[in-house]
LOSETOR-19041 format. One record per residue: residue in one letter; x negated, z, y of N, C-alpha, C in turn; residue number from 1. Coordinates in Angstrom, 3 decimals, m for minus. Each point is the difference from the previous one (the first is absolute). Layout:
<rs>
R rest   n.east     n.up  n.north  ca.east    ca.up ca.north   c.east     c.up  c.north  nr
R    a        X        Z        Y        X        Z        Y        X        Z        Y NUM
...
</rs>
This chain:
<rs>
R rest   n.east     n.up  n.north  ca.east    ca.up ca.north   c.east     c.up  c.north  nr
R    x   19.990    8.581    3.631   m0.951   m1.097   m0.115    0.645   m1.287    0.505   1
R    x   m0.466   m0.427    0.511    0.423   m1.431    1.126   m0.586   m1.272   m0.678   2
R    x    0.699   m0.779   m1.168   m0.299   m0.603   m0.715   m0.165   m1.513    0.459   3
R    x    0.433   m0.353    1.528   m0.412   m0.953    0.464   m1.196    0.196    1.276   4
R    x   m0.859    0.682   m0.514   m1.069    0.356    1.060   m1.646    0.054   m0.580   5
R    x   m0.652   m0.649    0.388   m1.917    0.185   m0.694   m0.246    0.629    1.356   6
R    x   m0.487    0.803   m0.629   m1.449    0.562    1.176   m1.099   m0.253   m0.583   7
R    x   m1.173   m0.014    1.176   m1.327   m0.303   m0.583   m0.472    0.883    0.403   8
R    x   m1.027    0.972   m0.385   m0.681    1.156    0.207   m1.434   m0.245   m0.386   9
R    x   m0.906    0.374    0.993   m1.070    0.222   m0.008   m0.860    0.869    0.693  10
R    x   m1.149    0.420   m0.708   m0.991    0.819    0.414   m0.688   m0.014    0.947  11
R    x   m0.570   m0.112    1.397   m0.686   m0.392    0.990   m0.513    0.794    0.988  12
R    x   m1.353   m0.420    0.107   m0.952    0.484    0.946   m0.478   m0.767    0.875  13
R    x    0.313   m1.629    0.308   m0.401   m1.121    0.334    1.039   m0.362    1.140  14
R    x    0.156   m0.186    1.248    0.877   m0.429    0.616    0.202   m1.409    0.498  15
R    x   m1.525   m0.883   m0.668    0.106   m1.618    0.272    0.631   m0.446   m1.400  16
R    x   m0.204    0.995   m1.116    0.438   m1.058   m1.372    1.562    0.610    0.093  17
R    x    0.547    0.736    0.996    1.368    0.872    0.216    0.263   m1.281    0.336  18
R    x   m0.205   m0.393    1.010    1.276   m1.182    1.120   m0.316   m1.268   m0.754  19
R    x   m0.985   m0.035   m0.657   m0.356   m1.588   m0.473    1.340    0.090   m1.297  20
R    x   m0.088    1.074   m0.813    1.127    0.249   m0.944    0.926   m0.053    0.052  21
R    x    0.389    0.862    1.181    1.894   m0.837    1.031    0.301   m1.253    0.087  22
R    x   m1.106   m0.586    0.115   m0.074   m1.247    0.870    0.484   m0.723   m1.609  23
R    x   m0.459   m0.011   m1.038   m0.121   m0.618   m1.176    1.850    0.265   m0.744  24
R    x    0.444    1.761    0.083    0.928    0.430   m0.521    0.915   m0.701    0.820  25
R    x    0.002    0.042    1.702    0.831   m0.623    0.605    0.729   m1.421   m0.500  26
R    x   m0.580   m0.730   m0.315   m0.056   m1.223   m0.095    0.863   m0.556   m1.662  27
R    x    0.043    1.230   m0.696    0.444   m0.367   m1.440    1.990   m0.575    0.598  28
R    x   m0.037   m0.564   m1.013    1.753   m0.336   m0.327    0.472    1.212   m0.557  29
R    x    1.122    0.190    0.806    0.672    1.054   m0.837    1.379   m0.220   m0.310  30
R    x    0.566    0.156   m1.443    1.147   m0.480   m0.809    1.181    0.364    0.924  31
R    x    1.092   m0.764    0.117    0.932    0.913    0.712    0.975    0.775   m0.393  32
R    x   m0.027    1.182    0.423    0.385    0.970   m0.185   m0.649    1.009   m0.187  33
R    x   m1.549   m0.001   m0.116   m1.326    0.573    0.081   m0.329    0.625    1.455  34
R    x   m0.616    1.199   m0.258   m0.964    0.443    1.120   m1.403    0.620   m0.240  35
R    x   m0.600   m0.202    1.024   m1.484    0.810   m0.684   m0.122    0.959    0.999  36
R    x   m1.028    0.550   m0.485   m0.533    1.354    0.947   m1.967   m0.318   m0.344  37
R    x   m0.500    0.760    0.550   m1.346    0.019    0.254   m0.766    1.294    0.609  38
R    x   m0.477    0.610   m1.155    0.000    1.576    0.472   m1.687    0.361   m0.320  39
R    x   m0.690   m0.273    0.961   m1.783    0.898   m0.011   m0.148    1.238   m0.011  40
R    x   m0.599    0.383   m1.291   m0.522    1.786   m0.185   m1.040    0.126    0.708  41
R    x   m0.412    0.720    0.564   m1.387    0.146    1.019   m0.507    1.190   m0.250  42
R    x   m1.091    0.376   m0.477   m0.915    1.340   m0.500    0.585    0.437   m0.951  43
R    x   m0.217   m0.859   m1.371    0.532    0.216   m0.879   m0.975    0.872   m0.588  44
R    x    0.219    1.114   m1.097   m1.358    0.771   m0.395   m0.211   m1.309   m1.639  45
R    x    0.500   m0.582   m0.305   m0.152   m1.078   m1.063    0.964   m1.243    0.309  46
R    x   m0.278   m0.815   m1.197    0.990   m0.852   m0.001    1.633    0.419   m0.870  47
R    x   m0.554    0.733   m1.025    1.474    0.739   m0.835    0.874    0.608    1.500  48
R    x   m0.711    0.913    0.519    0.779    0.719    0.542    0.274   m0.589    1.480  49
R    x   m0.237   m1.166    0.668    0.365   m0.955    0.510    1.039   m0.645   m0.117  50
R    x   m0.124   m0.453   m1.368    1.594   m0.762   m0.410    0.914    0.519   m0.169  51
R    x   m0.465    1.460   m0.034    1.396    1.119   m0.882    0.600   m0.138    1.512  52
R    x   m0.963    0.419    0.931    0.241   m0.156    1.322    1.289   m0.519    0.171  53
R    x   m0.494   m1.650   m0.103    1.024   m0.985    0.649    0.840   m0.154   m0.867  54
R    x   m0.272   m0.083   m1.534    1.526    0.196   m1.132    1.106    1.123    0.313  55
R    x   m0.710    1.542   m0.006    1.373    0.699    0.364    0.933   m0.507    1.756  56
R    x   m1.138   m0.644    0.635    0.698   m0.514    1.468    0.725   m1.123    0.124  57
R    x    0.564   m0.569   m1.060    0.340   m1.328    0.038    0.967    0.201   m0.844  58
R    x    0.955   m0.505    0.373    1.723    0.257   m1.038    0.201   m1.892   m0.460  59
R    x   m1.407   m0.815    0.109    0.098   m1.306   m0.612   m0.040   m0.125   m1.363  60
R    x    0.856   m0.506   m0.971   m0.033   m0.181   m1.061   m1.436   m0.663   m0.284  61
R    x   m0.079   m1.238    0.538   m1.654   m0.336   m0.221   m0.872    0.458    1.194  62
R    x   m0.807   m0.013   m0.762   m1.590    0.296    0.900   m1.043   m0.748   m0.863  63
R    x   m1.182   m0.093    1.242   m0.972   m0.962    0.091   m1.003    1.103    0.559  64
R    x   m0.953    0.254   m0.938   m1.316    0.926    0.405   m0.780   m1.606   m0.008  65
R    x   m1.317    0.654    0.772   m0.301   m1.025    0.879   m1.212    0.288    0.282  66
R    x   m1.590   m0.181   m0.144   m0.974    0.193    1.027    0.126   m0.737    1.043  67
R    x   m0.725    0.485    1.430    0.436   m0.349    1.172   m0.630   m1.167    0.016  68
R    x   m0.965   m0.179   m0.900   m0.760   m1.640    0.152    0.607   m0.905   m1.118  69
R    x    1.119    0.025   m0.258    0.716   m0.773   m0.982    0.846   m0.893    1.361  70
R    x    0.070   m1.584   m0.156    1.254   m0.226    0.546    0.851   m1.169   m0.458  71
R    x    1.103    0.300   m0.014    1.035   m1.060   m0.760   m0.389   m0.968    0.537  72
R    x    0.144   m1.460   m0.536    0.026   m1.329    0.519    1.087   m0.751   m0.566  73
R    x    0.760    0.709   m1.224    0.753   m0.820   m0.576    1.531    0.386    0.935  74
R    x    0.870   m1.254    0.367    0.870    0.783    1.146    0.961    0.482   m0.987  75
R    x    0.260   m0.342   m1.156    1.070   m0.577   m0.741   m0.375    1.638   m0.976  76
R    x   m0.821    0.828    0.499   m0.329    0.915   m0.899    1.193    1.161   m0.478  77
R    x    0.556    0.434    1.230    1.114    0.872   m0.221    1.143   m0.634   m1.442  78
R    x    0.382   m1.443    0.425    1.308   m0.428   m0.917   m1.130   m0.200   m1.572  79
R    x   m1.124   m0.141    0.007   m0.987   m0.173   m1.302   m0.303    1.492   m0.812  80
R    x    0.200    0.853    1.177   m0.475    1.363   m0.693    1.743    0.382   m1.298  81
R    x    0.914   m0.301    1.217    1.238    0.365   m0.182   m0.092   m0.621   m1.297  82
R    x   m0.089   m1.247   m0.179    0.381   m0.932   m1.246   m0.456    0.123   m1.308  83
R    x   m1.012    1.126    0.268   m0.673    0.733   m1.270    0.550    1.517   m0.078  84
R    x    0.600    0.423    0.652    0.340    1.475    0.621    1.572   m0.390   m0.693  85
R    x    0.766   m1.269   m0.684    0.892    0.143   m0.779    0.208    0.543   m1.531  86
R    x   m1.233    0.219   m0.004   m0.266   m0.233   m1.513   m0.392    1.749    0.278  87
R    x    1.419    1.224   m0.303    0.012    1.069    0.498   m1.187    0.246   m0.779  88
R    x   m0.528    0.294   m1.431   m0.875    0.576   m0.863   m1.566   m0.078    0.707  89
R    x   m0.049   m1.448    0.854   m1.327    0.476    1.513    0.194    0.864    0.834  90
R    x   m0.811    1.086   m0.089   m0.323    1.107    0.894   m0.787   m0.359    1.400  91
R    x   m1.371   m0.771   m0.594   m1.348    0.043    1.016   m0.773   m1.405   m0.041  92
R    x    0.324   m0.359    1.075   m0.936   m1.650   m0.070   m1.240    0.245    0.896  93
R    x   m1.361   m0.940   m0.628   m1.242   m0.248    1.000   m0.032   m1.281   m0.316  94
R    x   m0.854   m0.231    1.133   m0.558   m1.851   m0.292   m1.014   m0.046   m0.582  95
R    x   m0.980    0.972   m0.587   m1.313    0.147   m0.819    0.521    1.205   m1.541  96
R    x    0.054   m0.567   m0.564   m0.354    1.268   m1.097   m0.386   m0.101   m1.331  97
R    x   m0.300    0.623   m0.864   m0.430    0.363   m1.236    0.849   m0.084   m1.093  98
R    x    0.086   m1.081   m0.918    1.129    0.048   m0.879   m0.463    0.931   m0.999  99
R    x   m1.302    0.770   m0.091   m0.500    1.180   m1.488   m1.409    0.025    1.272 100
R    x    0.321    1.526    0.127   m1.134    0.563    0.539   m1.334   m0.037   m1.241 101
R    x   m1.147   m0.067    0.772   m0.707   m0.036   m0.856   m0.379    1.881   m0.332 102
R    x   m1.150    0.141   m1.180    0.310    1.410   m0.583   m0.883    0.889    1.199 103
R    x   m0.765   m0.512    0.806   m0.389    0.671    0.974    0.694    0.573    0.995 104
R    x    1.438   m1.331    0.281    1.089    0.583    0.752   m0.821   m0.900    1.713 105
R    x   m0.673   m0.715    0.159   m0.555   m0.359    0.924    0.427   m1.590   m0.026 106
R    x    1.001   m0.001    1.193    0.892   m1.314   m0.212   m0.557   m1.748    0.170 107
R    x   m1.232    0.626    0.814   m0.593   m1.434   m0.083   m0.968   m0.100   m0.800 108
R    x    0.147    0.578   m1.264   m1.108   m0.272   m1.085    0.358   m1.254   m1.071 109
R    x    1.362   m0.152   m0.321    1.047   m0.486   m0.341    0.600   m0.820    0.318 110
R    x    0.847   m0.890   m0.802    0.703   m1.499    0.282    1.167    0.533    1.397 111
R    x    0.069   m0.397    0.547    1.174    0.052    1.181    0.955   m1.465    0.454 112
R    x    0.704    0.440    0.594    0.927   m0.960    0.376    0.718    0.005    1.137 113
R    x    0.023   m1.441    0.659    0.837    0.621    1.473   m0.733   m1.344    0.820 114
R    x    0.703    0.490    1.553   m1.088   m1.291    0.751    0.188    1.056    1.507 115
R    x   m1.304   m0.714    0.535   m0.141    0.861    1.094   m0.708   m1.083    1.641 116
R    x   m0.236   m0.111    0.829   m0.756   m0.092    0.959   m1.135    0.909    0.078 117
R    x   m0.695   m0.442    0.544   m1.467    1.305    0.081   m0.439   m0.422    1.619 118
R    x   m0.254    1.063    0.393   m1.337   m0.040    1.303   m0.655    0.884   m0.587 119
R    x   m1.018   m0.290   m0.357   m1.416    1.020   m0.094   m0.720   m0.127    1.336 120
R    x   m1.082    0.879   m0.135   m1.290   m0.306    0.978   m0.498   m0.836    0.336 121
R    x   m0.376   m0.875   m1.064   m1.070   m1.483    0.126    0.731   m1.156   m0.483 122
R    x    1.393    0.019   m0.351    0.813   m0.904   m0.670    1.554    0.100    0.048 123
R    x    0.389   m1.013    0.001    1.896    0.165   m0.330    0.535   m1.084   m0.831 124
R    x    1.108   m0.218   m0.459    0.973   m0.795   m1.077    0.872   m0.036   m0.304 125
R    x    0.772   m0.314   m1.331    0.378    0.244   m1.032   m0.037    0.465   m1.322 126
R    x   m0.047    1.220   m0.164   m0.424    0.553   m1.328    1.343   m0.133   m1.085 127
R    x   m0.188   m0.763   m1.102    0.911   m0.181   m0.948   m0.311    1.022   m1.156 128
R    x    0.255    0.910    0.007   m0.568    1.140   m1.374    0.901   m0.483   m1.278 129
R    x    1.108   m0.175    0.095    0.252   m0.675   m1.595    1.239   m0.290    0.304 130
R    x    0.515   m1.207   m0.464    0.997   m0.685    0.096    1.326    0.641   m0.978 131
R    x    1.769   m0.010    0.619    0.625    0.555   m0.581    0.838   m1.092   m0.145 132
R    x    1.074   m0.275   m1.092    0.718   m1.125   m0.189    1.110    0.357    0.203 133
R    x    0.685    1.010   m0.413    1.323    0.491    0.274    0.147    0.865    1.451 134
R    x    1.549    0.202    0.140    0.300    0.925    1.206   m0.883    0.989    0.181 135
R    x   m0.776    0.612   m0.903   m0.769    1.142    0.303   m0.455    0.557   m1.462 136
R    x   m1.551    0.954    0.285   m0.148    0.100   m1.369   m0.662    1.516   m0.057 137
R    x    0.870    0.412   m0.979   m0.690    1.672    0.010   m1.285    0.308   m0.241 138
R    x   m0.427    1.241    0.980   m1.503    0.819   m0.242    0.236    0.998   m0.115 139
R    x   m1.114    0.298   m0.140   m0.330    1.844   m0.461   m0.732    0.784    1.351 140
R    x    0.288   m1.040    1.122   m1.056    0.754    1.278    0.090   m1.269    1.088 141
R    x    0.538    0.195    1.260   m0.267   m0.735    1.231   m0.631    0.513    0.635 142
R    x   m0.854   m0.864    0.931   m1.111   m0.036    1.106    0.977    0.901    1.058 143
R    x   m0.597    0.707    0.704    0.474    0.952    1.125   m0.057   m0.458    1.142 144
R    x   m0.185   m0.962   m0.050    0.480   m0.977    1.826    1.039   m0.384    0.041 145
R    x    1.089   m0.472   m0.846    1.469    0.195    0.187    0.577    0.229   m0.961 146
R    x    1.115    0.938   m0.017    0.623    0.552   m1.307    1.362    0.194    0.563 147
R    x    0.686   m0.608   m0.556    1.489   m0.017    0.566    1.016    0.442   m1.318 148
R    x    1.464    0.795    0.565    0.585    0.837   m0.950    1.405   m0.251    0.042 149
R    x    0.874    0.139   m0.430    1.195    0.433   m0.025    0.688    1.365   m0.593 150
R    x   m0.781    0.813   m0.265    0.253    1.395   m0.066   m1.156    0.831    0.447 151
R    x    0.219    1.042   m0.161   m0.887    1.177    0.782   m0.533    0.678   m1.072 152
R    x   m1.234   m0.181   m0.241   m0.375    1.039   m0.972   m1.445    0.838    0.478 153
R    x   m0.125    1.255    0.536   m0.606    0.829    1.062   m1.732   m0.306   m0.959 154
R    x   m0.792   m0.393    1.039   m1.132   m0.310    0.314   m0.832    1.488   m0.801 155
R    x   m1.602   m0.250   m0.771   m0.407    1.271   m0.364   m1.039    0.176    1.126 156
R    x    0.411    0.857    0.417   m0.642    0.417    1.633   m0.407    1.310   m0.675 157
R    x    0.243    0.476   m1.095   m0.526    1.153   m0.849   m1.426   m0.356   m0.746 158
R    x   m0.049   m1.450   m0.191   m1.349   m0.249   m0.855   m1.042   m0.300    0.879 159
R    x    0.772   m0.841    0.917   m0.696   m1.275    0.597   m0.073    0.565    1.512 160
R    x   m1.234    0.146    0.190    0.567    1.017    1.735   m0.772   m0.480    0.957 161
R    x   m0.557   m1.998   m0.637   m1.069   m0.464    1.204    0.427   m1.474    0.063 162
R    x   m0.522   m0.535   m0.468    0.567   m1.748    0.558   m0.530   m1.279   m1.606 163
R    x   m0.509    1.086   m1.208    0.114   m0.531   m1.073    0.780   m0.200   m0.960 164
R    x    0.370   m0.667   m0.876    0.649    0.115   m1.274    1.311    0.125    0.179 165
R    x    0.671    0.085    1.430    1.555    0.299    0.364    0.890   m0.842   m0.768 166
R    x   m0.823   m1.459    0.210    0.801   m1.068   m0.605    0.457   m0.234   m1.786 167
R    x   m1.148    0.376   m0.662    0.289   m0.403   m1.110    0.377    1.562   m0.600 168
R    x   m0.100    0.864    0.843    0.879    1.215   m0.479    1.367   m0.347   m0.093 169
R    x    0.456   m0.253    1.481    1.868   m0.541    0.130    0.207   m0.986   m1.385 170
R    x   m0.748   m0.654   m0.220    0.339   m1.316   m0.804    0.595    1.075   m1.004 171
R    x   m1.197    0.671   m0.803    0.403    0.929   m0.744    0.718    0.574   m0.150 172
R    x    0.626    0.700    0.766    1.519    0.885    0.534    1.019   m1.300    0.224 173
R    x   m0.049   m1.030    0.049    1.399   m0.716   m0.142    0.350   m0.088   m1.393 174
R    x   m1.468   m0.573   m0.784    0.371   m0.036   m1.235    0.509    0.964   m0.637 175
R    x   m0.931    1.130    0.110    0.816    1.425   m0.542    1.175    0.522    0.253 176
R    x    0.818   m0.770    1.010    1.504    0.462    0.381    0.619   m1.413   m0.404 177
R    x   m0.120   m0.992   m1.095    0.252   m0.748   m0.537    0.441   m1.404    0.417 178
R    x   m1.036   m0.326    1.715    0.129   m1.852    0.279   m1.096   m0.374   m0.378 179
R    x    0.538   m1.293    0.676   m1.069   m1.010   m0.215   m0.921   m0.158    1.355 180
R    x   m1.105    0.176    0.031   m1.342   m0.347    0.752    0.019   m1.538   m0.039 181
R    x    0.075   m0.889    1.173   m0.165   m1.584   m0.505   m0.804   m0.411    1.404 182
R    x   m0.781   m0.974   m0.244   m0.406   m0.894    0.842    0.996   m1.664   m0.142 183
R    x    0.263   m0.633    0.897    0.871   m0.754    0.734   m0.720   m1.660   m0.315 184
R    x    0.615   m0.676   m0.596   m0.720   m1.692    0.643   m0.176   m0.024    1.057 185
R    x   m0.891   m0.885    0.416   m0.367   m0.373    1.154   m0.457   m1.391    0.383 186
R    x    0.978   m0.712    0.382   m0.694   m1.644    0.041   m1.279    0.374    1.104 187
R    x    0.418    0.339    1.347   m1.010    0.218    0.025   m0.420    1.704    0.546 188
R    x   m1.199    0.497    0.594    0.198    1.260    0.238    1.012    0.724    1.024 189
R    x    0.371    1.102    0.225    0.893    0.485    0.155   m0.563    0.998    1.176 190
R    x   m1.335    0.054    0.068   m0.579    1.066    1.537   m1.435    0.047   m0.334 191
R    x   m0.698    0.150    1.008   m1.352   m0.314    0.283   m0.289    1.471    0.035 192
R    x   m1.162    0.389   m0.225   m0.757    0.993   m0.295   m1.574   m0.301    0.826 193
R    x    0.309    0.827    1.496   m1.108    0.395    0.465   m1.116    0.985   m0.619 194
R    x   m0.758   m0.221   m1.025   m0.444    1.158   m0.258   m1.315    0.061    0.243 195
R    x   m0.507    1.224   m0.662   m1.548    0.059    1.071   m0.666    0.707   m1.437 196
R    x   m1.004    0.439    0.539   m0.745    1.032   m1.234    0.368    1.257   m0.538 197
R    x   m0.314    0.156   m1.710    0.861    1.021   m0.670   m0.773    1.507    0.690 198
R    x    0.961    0.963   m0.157   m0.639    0.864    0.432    0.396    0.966   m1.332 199
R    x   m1.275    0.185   m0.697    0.222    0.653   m1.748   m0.061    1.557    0.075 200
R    x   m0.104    0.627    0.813   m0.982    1.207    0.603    1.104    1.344   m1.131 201
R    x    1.125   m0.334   m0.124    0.989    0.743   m0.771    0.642   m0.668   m1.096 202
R    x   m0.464   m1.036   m0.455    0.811   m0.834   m0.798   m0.178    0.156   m1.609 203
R    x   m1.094    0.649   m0.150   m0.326    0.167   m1.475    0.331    1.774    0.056 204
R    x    0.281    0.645    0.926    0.489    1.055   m0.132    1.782    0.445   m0.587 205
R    x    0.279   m1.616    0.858    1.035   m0.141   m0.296    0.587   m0.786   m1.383 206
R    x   m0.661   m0.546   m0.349   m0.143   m0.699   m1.512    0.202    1.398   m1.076 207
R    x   m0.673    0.743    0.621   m0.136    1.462   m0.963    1.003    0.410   m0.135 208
R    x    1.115    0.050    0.974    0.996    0.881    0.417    1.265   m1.042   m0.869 209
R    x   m0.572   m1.509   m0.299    1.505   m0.689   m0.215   m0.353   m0.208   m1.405 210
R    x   m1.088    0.142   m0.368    0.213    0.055   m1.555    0.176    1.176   m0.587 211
R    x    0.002    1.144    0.624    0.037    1.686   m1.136    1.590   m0.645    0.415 212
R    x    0.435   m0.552    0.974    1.883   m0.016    0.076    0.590   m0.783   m0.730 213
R    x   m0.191   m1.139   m0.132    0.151   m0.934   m0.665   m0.703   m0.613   m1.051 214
R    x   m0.922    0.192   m0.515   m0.762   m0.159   m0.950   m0.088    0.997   m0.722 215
R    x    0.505    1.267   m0.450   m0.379    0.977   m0.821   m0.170   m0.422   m1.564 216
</rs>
């Protein structure tokens, strides 16, 4: 394991939100003595088994899962991730998450926390979901547009075999191998989020599948 190295890994079918993403990763500061890598799964049959993808392919101590329409803006992000990545007992950071899932298990039903950029369809901003005061503050579940690690703990590509629930499954599996899940301060946001319309078509199938696991 190459403990001065992040890779960022992501899922992709898109080859304009591919180079626009380079273009964004390119551009970060990187600590010295640091290197990054940047590794696209392409025909992934999910997102679990996507990341397992690029996790077993990557000998980087950290990694950065990533939707391809996520993009950093903060340059200063690498030495910010790191600076929470001291505090060994953190496993898994997002910039959105759930400090107590609610009992449905459906993360935006519930108080959240984090800050984000948005492009929607008909609108864009600053979305402030809840303000954090300290270095960072533990949840029970991060948003699946960026989830960044310092250990490896293998993706359930056994439960999860489509593009739902991946995220707050992992959350789950860090906790259960005993870190901390945290979302990060943020003076201000930390990456913009192109996003577009939900596509639910498997998502309550998948709700099914993460509570007989985690909810018994």
């Amino acid at each position: 394991m190459n403990e001065k190295k992040i890779c960022f890994i992501m899922c992709v079918n898109n080859d304009a939100y591919e180079q626009e993403q380079m273009r964004y990763l390119n551009r970060l500061n990187v600590p010295e003595g640091y290197e990054i890598d940047i590794l696209s799964v392409r025909e992934a049959r999910s997102m679990t088994s996507g990341y397992n993808e690029g996790m077993y392919a990557s000998d980087a101590k950290y990694k950065v899962y990533m939707h391809q329409d996520v993009f950093i803006v903060n340059k200063n992000f690498i030495a910010d991730l790191l600076h929470v990545f001291e505090d060994v007992q953190v496993g898994m950071v997002g910039m959105v998450g759930a400090p107590q899932l609610p009992e449905n298990c459906i993360m935006w039903n519930g108080p959240r926390v984090g800050k984000l950029y948005f492009n929607m369809i008909y609108q864009s901003g600053e979305s402030v979901i809840g303000e954090i005061e300290e270095t960072y503050q533990e949840v029970e579940a991060i948003d699946g547009l960026l989830m960044a690690t310092q250990y490896d703990v293998p993706w359930r590509e056994d439960l999860f075999d489509k593009w739902d629930f991946y995220d707050i499954s992992q959350s789950q599996e860090f906790l259960r191998a005993g870190y901390k899940v945290v979302v990060p301060k943020q003076k201000r946001p930390w990456c913009i989020h192109d996003d577009g319309f939900f596509n639910l078509k498997n998502y309550y199938n998948a709700r099914k599948v993460f509570l007989e696991e985690y909810k018994k």
